[in-house]
C-alpha positions in Angstrom: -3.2 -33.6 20.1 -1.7 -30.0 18.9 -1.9 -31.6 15.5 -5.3 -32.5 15.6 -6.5 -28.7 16.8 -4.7 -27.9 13.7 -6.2 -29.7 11.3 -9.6 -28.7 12.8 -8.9 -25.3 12.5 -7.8 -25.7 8.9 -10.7 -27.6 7.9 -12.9 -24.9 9.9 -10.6 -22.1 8.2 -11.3 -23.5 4.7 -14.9 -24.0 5.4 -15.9 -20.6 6.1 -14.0 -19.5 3.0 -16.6 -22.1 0.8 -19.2 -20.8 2.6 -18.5 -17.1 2.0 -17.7 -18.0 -1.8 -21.4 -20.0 -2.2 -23.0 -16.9 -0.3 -21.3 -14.9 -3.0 -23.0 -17.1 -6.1 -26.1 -17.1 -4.6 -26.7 -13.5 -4.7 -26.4 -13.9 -8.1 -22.2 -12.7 -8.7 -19.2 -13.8 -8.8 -16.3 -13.6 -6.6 -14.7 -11.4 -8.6 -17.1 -8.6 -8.8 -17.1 -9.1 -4.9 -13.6 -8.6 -4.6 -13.6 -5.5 -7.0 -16.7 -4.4 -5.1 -14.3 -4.2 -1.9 -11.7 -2.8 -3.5 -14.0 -0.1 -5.1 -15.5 0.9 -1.4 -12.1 1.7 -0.2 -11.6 4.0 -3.3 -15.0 5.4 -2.7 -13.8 6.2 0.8 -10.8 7.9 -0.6 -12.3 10.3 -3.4 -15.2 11.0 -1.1 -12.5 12.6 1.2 -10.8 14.2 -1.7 -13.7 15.5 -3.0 -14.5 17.2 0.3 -11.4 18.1 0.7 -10.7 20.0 -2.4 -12.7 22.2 -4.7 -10.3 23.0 -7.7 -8.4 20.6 -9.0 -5.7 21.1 -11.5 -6.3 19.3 -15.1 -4.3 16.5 -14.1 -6.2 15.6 -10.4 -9.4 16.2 -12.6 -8.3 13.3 -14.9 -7.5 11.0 -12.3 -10.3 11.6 -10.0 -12.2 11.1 -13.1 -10.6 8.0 -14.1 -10.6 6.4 -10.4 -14.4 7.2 -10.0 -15.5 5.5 -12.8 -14.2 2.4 -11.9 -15.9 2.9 -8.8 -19.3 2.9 -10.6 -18.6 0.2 -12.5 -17.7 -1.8 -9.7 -20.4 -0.7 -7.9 -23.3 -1.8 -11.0 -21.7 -5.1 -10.4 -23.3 -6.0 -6.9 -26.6 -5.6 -5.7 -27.8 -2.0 -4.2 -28.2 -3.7 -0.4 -24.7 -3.9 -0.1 -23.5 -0.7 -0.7 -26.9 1.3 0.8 -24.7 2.4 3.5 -22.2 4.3 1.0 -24.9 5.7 -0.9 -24.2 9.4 0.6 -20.8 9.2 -0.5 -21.2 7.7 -3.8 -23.9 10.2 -4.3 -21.2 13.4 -3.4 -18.8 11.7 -5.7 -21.2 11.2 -8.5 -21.7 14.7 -8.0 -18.3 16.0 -7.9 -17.6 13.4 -11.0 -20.8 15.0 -13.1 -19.7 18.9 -12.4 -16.2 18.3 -13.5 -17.3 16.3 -16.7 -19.4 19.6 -17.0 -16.2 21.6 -16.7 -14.0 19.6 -18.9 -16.3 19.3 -21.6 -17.2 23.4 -21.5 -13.2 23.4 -21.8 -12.9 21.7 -24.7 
């Protein structure tokens, strides 16, 4: 009997996961721009905080911040704007904080 609830709640288990990955292809991506999508948001959350947090940054936190936020954007292209309309405020302060120190760097240079 314990063997039987098992294998149900494998088969249910692996089910949802099908389910989730033809939801995926019907909005028109793939899994893998999904996954980076998720993996992008939690980056977002992260240099949304930093930027916030800190106004000057030495040259080295500027390239990195610079770096790591533009993988968020193209992450971000990847999936449909109804996903993400929730983290449009902070990709909008990042995409700010991302366009004033492109403006610094390149009046450096």
């Amino acid at each position: 009997m314990l063997l039987i609830i098992i294998y149900v709640l494998v088969f249910i288990i692996f089910s949802l996961i099908l389910f989730a990955i033809a939801q995926i292809k019907v909005a028109g991506m793939k899994v893998k721009d999904f996954w980076g999508f998720i993996e992008a948001n939690q980056m977002l959350d992260k240099l949304y905080k930093f930027a916030k947090k800190y106004e000057k940054l030495t040259p080295q936190e500027q390239l990195i911040f610079l770096s790591e936020a533009e993988k968020v954007f193209e992450a971000f292209d990847k999936v449909p704007d109804m996903l993400w309309e929730e983290e449009y405020d902070k990709y909008m302060n990042v995409l700010d904080k991302y366009k004033s120190l492109k403006v610094v760097r390149w009046s450096q240079n």
